[in-house]
C-alpha positions, 0 to 999 in steps of 0.5 A, a space after each residue: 586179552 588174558 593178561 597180555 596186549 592184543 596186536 593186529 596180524 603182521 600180515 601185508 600181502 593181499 593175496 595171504 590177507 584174510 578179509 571180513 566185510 559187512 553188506 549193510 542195510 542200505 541198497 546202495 551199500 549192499 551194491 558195493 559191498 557186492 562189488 567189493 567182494 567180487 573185487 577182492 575174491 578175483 584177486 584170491 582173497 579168502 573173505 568171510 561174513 560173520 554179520 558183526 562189524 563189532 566181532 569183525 573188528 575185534 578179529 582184525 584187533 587181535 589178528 584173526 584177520 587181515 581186514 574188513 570192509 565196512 561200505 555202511 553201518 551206524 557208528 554206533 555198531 563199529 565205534 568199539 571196534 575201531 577203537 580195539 583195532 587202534 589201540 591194537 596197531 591198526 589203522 581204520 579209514 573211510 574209502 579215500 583213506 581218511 581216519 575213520 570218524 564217528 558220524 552219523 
């Protein structure tokens, strides 16, 4: 960005993460992304949503933020951003941990 190469926050503690999260359209995805959201602010997480998984994942590329929780959207809305946080240093998974895939 400017000229210089973008990085992903250094930061590993859940407690000083700041996290983003998508509810998505689907009830079942609005459902865990509720329960997500309750989960992660009992434990004291500053959380926010912006309503774009592309800005979200462009914040975590370039350190903004921590993370973000995606329970469901279309590839089609995170592909860009999956791709800057990976050239950024990040890493994108699905829920059990596998590399995040573009399927529909």
């Amino acid at each position: 960005m400017n000229g210089k190469r973008i990085h992903v926050s250094k930061t590993s503690e859940l407690k000083k993460s700041f996290l983003t999260y998508c509810y998505g359209t689907h009830p079942k995805h609005m459902r865990m992304a509720v329960e997500l959201y309750r989960y992660f602010k009992m434990k004291s997480v500053d959380m926010r949503q912006m309503g774009s998984a592309a800005v979200e994942l462009a914040w975590v590329a370039t350190g903004r933020t921590e993370s973000i929780v995606i329970p469901g959207t279309h590839p089609w809305d995170a592909a860009a951003g999956v791709l800057l946080v990976t050239e950024a240093g990040g890493k994108t998974t699905d829920f059990s941990g596998k590399p995040w895939r573009f399927v529909d």
